[in-house]
C-alpha positions as CSV (number, residue, x, y, z in Angstrom):
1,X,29.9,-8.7,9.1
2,X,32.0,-5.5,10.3
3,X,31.3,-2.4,7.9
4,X,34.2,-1.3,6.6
5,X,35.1,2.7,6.4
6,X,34.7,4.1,2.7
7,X,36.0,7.4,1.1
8,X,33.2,6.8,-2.0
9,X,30.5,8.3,-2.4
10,X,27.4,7.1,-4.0
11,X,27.3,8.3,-7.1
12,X,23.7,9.7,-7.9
13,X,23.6,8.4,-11.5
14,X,23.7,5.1,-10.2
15,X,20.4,5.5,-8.2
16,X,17.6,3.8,-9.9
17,X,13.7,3.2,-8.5
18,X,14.4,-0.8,-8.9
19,X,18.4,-2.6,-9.6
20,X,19.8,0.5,-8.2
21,X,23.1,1.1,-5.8
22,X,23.1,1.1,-1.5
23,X,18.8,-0.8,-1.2
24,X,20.1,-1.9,2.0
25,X,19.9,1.5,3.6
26,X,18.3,4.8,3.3
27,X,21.2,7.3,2.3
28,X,19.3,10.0,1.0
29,X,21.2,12.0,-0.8
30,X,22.7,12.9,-3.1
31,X,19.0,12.6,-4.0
32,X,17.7,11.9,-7.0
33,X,14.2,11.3,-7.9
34,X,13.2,14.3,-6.1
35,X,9.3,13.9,-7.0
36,X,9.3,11.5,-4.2
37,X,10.8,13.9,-1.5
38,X,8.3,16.7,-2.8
39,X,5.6,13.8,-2.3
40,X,6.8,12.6,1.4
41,X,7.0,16.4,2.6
42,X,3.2,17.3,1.1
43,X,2.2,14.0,3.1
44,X,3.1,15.2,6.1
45,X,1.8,18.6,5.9
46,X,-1.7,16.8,4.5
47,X,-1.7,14.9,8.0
48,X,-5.2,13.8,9.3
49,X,-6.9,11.6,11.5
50,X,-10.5,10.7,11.0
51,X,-11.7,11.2,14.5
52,X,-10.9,15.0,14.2
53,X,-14.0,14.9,11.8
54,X,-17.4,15.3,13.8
55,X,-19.9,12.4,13.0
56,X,-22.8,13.9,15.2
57,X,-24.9,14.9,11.8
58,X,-24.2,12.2,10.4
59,X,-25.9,9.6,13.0
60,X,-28.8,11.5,12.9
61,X,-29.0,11.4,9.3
62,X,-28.7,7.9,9.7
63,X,-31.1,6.9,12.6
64,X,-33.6,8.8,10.9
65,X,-36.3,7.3,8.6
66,X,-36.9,9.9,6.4
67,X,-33.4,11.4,6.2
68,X,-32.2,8.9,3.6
69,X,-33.8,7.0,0.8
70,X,-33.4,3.2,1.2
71,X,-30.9,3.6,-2.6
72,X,-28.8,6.1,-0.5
73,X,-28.6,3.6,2.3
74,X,-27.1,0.6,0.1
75,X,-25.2,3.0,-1.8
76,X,-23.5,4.3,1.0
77,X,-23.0,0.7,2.3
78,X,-21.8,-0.6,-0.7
79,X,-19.0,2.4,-1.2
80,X,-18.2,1.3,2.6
81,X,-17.7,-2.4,1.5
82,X,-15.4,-1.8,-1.6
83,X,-13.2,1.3,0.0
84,X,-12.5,-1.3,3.2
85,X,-11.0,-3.8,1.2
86,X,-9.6,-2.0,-1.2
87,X,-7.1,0.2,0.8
88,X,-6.1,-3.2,2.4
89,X,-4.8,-4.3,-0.8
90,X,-3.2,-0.9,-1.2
91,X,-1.3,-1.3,2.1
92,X,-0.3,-5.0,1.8
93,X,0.9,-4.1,-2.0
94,X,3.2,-0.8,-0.5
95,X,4.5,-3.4,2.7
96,X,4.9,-6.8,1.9
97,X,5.2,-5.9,-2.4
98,X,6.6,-3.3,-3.6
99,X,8.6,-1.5,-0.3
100,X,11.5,-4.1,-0.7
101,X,11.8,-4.1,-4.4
102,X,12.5,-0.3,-4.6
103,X,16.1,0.5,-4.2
104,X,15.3,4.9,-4.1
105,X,15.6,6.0,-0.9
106,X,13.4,9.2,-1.4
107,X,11.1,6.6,-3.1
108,X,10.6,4.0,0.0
109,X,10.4,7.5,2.5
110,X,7.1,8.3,0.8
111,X,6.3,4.3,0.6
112,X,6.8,4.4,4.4
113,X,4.7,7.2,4.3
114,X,2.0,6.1,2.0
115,X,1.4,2.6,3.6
116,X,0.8,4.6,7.2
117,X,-2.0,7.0,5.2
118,X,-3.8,3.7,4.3
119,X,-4.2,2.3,7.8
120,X,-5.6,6.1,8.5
121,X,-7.8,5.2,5.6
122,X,-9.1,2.1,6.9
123,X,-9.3,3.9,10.0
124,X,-12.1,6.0,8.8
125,X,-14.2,3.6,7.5
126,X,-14.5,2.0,10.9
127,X,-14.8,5.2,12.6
128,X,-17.5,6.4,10.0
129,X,-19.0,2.3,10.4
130,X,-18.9,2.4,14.0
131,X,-20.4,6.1,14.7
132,X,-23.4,4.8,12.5
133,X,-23.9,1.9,14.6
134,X,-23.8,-0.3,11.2
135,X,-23.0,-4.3,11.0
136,X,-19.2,-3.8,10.7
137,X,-18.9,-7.8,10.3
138,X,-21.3,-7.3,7.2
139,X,-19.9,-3.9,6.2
140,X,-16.1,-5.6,5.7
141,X,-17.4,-8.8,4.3
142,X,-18.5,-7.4,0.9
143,X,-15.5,-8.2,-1.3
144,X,-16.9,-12.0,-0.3
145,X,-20.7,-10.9,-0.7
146,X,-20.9,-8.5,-3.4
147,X,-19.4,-9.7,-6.8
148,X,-19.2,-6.8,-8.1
149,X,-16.0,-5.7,-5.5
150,X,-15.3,-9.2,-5.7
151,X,-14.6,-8.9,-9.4
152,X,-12.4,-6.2,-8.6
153,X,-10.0,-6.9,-5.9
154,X,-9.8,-10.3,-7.9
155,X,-8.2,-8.5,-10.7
156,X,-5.4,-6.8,-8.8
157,X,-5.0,-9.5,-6.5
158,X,-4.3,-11.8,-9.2
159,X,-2.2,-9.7,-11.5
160,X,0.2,-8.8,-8.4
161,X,0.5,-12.5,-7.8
162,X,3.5,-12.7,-9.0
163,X,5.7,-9.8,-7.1
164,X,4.5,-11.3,-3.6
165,X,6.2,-14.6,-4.5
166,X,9.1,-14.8,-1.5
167,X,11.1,-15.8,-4.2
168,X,10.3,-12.9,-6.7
169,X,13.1,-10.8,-7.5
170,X,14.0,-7.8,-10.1
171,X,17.2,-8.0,-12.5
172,X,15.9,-10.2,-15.1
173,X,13.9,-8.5,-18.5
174,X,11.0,-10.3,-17.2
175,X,10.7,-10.1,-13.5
176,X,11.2,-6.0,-14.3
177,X,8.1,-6.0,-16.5
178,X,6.5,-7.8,-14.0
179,X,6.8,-5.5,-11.4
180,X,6.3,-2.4,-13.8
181,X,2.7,-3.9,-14.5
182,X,2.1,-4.1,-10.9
183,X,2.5,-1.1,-10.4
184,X,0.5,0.4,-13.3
185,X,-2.1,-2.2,-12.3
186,X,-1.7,-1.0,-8.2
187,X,-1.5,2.7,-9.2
188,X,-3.3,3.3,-12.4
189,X,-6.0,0.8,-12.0
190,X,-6.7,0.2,-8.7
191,X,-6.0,3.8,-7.2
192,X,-6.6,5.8,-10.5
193,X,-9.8,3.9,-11.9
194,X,-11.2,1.7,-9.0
195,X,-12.0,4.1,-6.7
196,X,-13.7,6.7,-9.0
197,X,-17.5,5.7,-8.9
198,X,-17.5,5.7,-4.9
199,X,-15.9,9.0,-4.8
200,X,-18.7,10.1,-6.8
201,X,-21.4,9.0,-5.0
202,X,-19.7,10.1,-1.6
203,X,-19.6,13.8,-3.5
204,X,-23.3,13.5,-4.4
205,X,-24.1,13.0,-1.0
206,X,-22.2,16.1,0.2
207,X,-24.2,18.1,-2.7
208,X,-27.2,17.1,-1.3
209,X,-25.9,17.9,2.7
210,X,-25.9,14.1,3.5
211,X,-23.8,12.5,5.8
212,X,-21.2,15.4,5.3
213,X,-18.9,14.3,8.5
214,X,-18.2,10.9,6.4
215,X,-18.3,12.9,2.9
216,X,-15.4,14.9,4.3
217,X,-13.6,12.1,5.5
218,X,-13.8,10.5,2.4
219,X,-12.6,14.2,0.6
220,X,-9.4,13.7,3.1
221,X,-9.2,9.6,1.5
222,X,-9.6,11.0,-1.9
223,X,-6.7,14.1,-1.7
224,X,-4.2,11.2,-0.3
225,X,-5.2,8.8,-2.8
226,X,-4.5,11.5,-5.6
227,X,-1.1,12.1,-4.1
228,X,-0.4,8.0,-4.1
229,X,-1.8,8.1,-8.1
230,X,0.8,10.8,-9.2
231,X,3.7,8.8,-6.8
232,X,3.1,6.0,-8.5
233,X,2.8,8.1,-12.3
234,X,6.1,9.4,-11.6
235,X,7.3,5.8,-10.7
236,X,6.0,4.4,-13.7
237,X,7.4,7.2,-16.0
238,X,10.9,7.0,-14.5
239,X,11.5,3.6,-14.3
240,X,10.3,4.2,-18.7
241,X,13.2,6.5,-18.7
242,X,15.6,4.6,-16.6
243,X,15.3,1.5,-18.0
244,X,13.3,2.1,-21.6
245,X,13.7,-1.3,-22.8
246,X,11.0,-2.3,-20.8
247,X,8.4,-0.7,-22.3
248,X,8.0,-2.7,-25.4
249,X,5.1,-2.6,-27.9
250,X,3.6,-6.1,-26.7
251,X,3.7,-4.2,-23.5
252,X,1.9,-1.0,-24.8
253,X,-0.7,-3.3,-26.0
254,X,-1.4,-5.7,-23.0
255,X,-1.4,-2.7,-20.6
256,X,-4.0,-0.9,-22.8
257,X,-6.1,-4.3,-22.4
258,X,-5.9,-4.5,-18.8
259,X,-6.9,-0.7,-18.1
260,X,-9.9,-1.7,-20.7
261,X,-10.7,-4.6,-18.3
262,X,-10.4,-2.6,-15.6
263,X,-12.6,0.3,-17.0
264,X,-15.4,-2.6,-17.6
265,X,-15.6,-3.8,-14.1
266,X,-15.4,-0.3,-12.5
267,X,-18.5,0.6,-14.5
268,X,-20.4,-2.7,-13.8
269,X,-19.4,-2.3,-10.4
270,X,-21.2,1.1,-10.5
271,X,-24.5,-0.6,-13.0
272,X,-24.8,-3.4,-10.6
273,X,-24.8,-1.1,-7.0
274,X,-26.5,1.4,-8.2
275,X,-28.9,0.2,-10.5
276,X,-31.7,3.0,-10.6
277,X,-29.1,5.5,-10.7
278,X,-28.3,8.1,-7.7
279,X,-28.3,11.9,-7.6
280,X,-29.0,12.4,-11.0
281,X,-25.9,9.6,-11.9
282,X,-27.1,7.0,-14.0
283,X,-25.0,3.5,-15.3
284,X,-24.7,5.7,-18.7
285,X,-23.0,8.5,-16.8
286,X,-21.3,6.0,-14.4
287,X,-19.7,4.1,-18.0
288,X,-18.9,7.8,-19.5
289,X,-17.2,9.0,-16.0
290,X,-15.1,6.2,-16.0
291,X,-14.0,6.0,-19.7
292,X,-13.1,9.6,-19.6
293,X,-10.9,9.1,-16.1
294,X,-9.4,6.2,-18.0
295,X,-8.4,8.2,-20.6
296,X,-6.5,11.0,-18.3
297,X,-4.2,7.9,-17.0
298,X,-3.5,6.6,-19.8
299,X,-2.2,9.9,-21.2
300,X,-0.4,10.0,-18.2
301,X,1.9,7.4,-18.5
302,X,2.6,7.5,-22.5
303,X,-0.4,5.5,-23.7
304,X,-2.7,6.0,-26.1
305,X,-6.4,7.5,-25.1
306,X,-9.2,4.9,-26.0
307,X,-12.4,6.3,-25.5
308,X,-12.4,9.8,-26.4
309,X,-15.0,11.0,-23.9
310,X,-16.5,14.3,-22.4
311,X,-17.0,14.2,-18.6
312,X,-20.2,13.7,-18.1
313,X,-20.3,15.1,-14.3
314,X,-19.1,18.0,-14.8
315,X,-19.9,19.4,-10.6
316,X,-17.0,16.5,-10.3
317,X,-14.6,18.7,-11.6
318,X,-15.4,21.2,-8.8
319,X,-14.9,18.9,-6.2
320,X,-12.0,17.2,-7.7
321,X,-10.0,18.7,-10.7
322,X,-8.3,16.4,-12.7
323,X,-6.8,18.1,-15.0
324,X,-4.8,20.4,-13.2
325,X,-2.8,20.1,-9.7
326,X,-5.1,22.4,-7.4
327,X,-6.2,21.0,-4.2
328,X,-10.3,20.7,-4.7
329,X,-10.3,22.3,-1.5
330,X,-9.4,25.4,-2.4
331,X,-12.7,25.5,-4.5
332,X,-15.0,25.5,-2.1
333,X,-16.5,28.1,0.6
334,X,-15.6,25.6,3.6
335,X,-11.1,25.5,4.2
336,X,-10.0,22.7,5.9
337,X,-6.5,23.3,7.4
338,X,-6.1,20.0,9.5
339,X,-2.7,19.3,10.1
340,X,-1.0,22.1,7.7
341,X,-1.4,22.9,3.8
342,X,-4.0,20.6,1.7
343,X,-2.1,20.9,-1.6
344,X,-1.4,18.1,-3.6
């Protein structure tokens, strides 16, 4: 079909995240949800690659048979196992899910963007797996092995069914709610509550000056995962404003139920892996930490808290703040400039 020469321009109040004007291309501007530009540029200055990261402490650590305890051995496996599948599902939710729904150009730059930091994620992990000389074949067969990260990928991978139909399409009052729970179940649940216990068993080792070349690399995982969590915030809370009668009480109440669902298997995930506990973290602080993490999203996207919980890690905060936009970087005697600024 010839394209045809037009005088009009798009008109910017017309843009919309999903059902919006011009999906076929990327004409960004006049730009309008400008979060997502902001997002796309601090992405590229936050570039890394894992094998900039030196592993050399880190295999001795490992070959040695004092250095670790055999808890801190499975519980560094077991983090392995989860994060390997879990940023697959991240990527094949941003490619082959959500990418084509979204009609915002800024939007699918940072998408384009955020699917290429999870193949640096998964990246990582076999770098990390491979400079420790681990069984990579067992390492990235856990989500089949382990039930507990079985029980988890299960739930997003089930929920998102529907939005990975070939036939799935927005437009309708129901195919829109379906994709807005994806996407609090992809961003809120999945990035914003799923990955929380690992990340604080990676920081406990780093406390303790274990496997700090692989701690590092997952401090690099867990800054771009932030920056996906607040994308897809901002997603959530626009599409609320753009199209509000989505967000319906029945709504309210069945997204409340499925970060509850998700809060239980994060925390038996944690009960179940690390069942004697881990640098002073035991399941009770594991359930707590979660519950109070659970909390901060749902405040973030207009629901009501649910468990009314004080954090009880407080050395998390120092590594990662969560209540304020600060890189947890900046916190800490050791800089790490790789690729350009590490703000959020």
């Amino acid at each position: 079909m010839p394209i045809t020469k037009s005088d009009k321009q798009v008109d910017i109040n017309k843009r919309r995240i999903i059902n919006g004007v011009d999906a076929d291309v990327i004409q960004l501007y006049p730009m309008r949800h400008i979060f997502a530009w902001d997002a796309y540029n601090t992405g590229n200055a936050n570039h890394w690659l894992p094998t900039e990261i030196g592993m050399q402490k880190d295999i001795e650590q490992w070959r040695s048979p004092t250095a670790l305890t055999p808890e801190e051995r499975q519980a560094f496996e077991t983090v392995l196992g989860f994060f390997t599948t879990a940023d697959s599902i991240a990527a094949n939710n941003v490619v082959l899910a959500i990418y084509k729904h979204i009609t915002s150009p800024e939007c699918r730059m940072y998408l384009l963007r955020q699917g290429y930091e999870e193949a640096i994620h998964t990246h990582a992990y076999q770098y990390i797996v491979e400079s420790l000389g681990m069984d990579e074949g067992r390492i990235f067969n856990m989500y089949r092995t382990v039930s507990a990260i079985y029980n988890k990928d299960n739930l997003v991978l089930s929920l998102n069914e529907g939005i990975f139909d070939p036939y799935f399409k927005t437009g309708t009052f129901e195919s829109d709610q379906k994709f807005l729970e994806n996407l609090i179940v992809f961003s809120v649940i999945l990035e914003g509550i799923f990955f929380y216990s690992s990340f604080a068993v990676m920081f406990g080792f780093q406390r303790q000056n274990k496997l700090v070349g692989s701690a590092e690399q997952i401090q690099y995982i867990m800054r771009d995962e932030s920056q996906h969590l607040n994308f897809g915030i901002n997603m959530i809370n626009t599409i609320k404003q753009e199209q509000p009668e989505l967000w319906t009480k029945e709504f309210e109440t069945k997204m409340i139920n499925l970060m509850r669902r998700g809060v239980v298997l994060e925390y038996t995930y944690a009960k179940e892996v690390f069942p004697r506990g881990i640098f002073g973290m035991n399941a009770q602080g594991f359930k707590h930490y979660i519950e109070h993490i659970a909390d901060r999203r749902l405040e973030s996207i207009g629901l009501p808290t649910q468990y009314h919980v004080d954090n009880p890690f407080p050395w998390m905060s120092e590594a990662v703040d969560l209540s304020k936009e600060k890189n947890f970087f900046e916190t800490r005697v050791t800089e790490y400039k790789v690729g350009g600024t590490l703000e959020w």
